[in-house]
N, C-alpha and C positions, 0 to 999 in steps of 0.2 A: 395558139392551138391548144385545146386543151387534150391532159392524159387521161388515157382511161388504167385506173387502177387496175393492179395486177388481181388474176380472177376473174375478172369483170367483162372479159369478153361477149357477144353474143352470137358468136359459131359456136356450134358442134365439136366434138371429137371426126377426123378425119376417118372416112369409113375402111382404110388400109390400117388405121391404126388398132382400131376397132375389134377387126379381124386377127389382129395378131392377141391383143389380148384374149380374145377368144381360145385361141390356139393354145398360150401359156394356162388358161383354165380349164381347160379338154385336152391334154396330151395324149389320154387312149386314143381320141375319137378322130385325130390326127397322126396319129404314129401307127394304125389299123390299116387305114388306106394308101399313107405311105409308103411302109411296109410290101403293100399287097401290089403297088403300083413298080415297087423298086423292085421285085421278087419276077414281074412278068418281063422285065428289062433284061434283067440278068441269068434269069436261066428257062425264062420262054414260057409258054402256057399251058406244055403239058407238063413238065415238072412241078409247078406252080401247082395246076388243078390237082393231081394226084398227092401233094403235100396237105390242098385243101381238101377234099376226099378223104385222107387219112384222120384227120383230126375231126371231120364231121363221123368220121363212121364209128372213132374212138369215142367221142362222145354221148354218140346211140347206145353204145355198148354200156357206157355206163350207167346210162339213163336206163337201161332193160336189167343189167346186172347187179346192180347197188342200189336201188333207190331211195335209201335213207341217207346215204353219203351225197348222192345229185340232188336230191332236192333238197338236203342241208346248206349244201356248199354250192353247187355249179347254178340250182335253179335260180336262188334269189337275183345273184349277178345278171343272170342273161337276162332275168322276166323285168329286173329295175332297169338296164340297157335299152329294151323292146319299148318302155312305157316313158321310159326318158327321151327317146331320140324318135322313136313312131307313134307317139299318144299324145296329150294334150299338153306337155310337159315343155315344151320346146317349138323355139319362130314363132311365127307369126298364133298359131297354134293358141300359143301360152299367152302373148299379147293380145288377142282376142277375148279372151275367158279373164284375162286380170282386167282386162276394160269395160266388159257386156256386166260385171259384177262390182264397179267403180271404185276399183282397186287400181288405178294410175294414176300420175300426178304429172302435170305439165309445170314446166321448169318455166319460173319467172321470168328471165330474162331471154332465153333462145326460142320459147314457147317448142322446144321438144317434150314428147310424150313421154314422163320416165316410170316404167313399169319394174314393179319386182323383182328377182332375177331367182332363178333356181340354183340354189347350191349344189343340193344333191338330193337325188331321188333310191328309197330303197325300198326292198319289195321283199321282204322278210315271208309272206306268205301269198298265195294266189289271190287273196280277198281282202289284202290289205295294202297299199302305197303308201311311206313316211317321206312327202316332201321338204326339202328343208328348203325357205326362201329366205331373200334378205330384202328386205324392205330397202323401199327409194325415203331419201329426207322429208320429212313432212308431214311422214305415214305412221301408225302406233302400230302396237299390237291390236288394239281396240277394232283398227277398220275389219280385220282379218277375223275376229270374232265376231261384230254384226254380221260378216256377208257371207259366216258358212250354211244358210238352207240356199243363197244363190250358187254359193262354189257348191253345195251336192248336186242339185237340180240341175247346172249347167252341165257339172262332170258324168251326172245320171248315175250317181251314186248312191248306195242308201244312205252315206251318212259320211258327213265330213267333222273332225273337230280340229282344234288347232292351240298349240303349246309353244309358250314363249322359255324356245331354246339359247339363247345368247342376247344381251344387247343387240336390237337393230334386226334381231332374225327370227323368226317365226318355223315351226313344223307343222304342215300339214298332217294331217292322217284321214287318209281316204279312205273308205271303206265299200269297196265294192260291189259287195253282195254278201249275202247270209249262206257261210256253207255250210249251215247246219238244218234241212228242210224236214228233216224228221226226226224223231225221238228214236235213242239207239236200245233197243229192248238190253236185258240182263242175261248174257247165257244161261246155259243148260249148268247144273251142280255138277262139279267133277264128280268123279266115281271112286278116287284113290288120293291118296296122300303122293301117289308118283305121277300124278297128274297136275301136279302142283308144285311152280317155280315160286317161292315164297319171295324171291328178288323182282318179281316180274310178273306181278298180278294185272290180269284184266280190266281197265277200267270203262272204259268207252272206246272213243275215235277222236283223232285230230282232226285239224280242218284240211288235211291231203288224203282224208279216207283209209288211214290207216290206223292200227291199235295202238291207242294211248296205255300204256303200260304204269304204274307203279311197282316201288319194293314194300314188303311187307315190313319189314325190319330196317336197321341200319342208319336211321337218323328219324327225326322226329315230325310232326306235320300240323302246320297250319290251314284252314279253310274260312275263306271269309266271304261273305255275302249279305245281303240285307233278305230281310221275309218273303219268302216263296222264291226265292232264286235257286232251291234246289241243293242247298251245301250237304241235307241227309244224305242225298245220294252218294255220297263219297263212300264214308263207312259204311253204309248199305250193302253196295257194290264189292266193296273190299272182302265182309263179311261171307258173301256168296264165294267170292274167286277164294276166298283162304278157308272155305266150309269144310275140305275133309282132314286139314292142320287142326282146325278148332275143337272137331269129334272125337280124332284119334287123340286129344290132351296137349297136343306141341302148341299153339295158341290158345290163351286165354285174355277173353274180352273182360276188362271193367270197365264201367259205364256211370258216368255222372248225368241225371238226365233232368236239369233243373224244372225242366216244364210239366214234368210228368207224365206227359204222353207220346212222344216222339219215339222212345226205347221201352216201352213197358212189354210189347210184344215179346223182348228179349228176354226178359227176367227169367220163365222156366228153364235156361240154361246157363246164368250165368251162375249160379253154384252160391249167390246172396253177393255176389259183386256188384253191385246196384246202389246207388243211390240218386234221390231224386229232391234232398234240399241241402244247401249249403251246411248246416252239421250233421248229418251222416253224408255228407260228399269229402267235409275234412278227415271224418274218420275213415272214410275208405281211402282216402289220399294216404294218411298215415300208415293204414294195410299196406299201398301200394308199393311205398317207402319200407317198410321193414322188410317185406317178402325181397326187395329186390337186395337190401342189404346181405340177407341168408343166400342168397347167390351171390354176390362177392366172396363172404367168407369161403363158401364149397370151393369158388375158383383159386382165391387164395389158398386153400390147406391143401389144394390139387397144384400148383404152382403154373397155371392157368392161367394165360393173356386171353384168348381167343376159347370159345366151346361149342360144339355145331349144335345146333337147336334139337330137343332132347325131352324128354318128361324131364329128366332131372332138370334142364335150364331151357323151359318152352318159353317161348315168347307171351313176354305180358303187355297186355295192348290196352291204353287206356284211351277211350270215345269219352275226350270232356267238351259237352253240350253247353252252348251260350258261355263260352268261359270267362267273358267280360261280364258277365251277370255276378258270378263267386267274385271276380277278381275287383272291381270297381264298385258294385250296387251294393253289397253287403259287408262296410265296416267292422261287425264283430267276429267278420271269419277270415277277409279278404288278405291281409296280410300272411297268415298264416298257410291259407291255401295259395298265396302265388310263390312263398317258400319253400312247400312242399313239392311244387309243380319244377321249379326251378332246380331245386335236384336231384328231380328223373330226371328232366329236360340235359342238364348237365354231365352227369354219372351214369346214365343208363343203358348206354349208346351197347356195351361190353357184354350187358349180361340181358341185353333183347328187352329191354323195356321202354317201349314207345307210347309217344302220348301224340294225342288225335285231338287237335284242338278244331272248335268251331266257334265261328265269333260274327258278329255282323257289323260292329265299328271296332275297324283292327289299329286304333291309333294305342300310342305309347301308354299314355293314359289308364285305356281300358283295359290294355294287355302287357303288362310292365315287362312278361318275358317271352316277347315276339323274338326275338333278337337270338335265342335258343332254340327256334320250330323253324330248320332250315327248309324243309322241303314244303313248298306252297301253291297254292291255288287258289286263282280270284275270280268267284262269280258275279253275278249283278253287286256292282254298291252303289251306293247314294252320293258320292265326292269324288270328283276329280282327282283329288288326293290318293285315296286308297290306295288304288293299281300299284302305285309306286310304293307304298307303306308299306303293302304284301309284296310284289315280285322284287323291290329293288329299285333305286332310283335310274330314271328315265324309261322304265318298261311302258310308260302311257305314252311315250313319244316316239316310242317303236314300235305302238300297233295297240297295245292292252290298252284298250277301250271296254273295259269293264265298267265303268259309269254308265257308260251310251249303250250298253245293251238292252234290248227289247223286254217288256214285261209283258207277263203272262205268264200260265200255266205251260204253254205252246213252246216253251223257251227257256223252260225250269234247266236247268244243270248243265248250261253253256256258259263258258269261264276260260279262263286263260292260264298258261302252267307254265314253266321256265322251263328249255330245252333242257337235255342232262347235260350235252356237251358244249353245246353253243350258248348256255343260258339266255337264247332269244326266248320272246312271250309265243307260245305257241296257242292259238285258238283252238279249245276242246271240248269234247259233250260228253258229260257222266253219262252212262249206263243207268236206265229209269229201272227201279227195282219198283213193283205195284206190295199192295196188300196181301194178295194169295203169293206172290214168291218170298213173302216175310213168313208169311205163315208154312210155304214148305221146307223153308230154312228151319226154321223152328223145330219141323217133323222128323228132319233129315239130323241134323244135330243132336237128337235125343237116340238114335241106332247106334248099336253098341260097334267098335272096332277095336284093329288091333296096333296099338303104342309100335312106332318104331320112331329111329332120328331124322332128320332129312340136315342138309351139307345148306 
């Protein structure tokens, strides 16, 4: 008689067995209805219901009373729950869609179907799903790349991509619709400098309909994007929301505008802060450098850690345009200008000097001192890479699909931005500033007011 080598069987896993490891890989989704089954045993079904009752009503309440903390924290959980265990995500479900898209593999010797399996499913915002799967033996990453226009088409999704997260395991990211269907116009000009949280400027909307915010000050900023994705609109928008700062003297813009037509509009007020070729962009870097020094010393001879923004110490904001152009394209300046840049970048944080980088290939390379512009934002790019370059490694496998966004005009200054607190990629739309709101910037900024501090 002969043996069959160990392994080599052609049964199955027994489907009791089956079951149980299921159970050790979903302990919520068995400890839930446990739970709820040993809860109606023990103290009956109106206790039970009114326990549940309690917790659905405390839920609502937080959902109507907080809703930057619920849909921080509470919504992702429940809406990746909902999509994992009631959407296509799971049973038969998930085996149909890995099969109609010929993403299974029938095992040599048992001729069982072995399909995918879902790790985990997260749902970081309403219009995006990060599934994480593990591939059956047999399978690459490769297959999972040819078959995403079948996996969107199937899921009816606009868009699927997919990121090789571990050995043997793949992330989906699903993208299920564009919640950005129109262009978010530029509010009305404040009226008052006390109209104006210099921590918490206006910039547009997220993708939950609510106002995306930046600080004025306080650390430094990168924006990256490729041509026509809309990066002006940042300091554009900025420039509007800190307009009656900029009038009354507490901020002041310098502007590097290598193209020479993007910030020329500005010029009548920046007071000769301008420049628009790499040497006079060093020698205004230089300016930018020395003025900030003479506010160290003040703060030094006043014995001075902290000073609330001030004529005497107003915020100096530099808008440096295409700064991979100075830093990379022009050998006889580029060193010296990413010197210069690197300590504002570094020193400047104390006496309100920020620098407003814009770049459209954000690699090490072109931008030697990314790594000093903490606060970012990534619109349309050209690489895969990017996303992650700009927000941080794995923001593209959490959602920042900044490659895959949409071109056109229709779609200018939609990008993605690092939560403040949860540093997830949050999907956002800049504030579209036009030609005539540059030009009543312009009109408004030239009326005389009156200098005070703001905190």
């Amino acid at each position: 008689m002969s043996k069959r080598s160990r392994g080599k069987s052609a049964r199955s896993q027994g489907v009791e067995f089956a079951a149980v490891v299921w159970a050790v890989r979903h302990p919520g989704s068995v400890a839930a209805p446990s739970a709820l089954g040993a809860s109606l045993f023990q103290f009956g079904p109106t206790t039970t219901g009114v326990v549940l009752g309690g917790a659905a009503a405390g839920l609502g309440a937080w959902y109507r009373a907080h809703p930057d903390t619920f849909d921080t924290y509470a919504a992702p959980v429940l809406r990746a729950w909902r999509r994992r265990w009631a959407g296509a995500y799971t049973g038969r479900r998930w085996a149909d869609l890995m099969g109609s898209c010929g993403l299974t593999r029938t095992h040599p010797r048992t001729g069982q179907v072995l399909v995918p399996r879902v790790v985990r499913v997260r749902s970081w915002s309403s219009s995006v799903d990060t599934v994480r799967v593990r591939l059956v033996h047999g399978m690459s990453f490769k297959a999972f790349v040819d078959a995403v226009d079948d996996l969107a088409d199937t899921l009816k999704a606009e868009r699927v991509a997919v990121e090789r997260s571990a050995p043997g395991e793949v992330v989906m990211i699903v993208q299920r619709d564009e919640p950005f269907a129109h262009i978010v116009p530029s509010p009305e000009l404040a009226e008052d400098v006390a109209d104006v949280d210099p921590m918490s400027l206006y910039m547009g909307e997220d993708e939950f309909g609510r106002e995306y915010r930046e600080p004025l000050y306080g650390t430094h900023f990168l924006r990256a994007g490729e041509t026509g994705s809309g990066k002006n609109s940042l300091p554009a928008q900025r420039l509007r929301a800190a307009a009656p700062l900029i009038r009354a003297g507490l901020v002041r813009p310098w502007v590097i505008d290598p193209k020479m037509m993007e910030w020329g509009w500005l010029k009548p007020v920046l007071d000769g802060r301008y420049a628009d070729n790499p040497g006079d962009g060093l020698e205004l870097l230089d300016a930018f450098v020395e003025n900030m020094a003479r506010k160290q010393k003040r703060m030094q001879r006043a014995k001075l850690r902290k000073a609330p923004v001030s004529p005497e110490f107003p915020i100096d904001w530099l808008i440096f345009d295409e700064i991979g152009y100075a830093m990379a394209y022009q050998p006889d300046y580029a060193h010296a200008i990413c010197g210069q840049t690197a300590i504002i970048a570094s020193t400047g944080r104390t006496t309100h000097d920020v620098i407003e980088a814009l770049v459209q290939e954000p690699t090490k390379d072109t931008v030697p001192v990314r790594e000093l512009l903490p606060h970012r934002v990534c619109l349309r790019v050209s690489s895969s890479g990017h996303p992650d370059m700009v927000l941080g490694d794995g923001m593209r496998a959490r959602g920042a699909t900044a490659d895959e966004l949409p071109q056109g005009e229709e779609f200018a200054g939609i990008g993605f931005a690092r939560a403040p607190k949860t540093r997830q990629p949050r999907r956002v739309r800049v504030a579209y500033t036009d030609d005539a709101q540059c030009d009543e910037l312009v009109s408004y900024l030239k009326e005389p007011t009156t200098l005070r501090a703001v905190s």
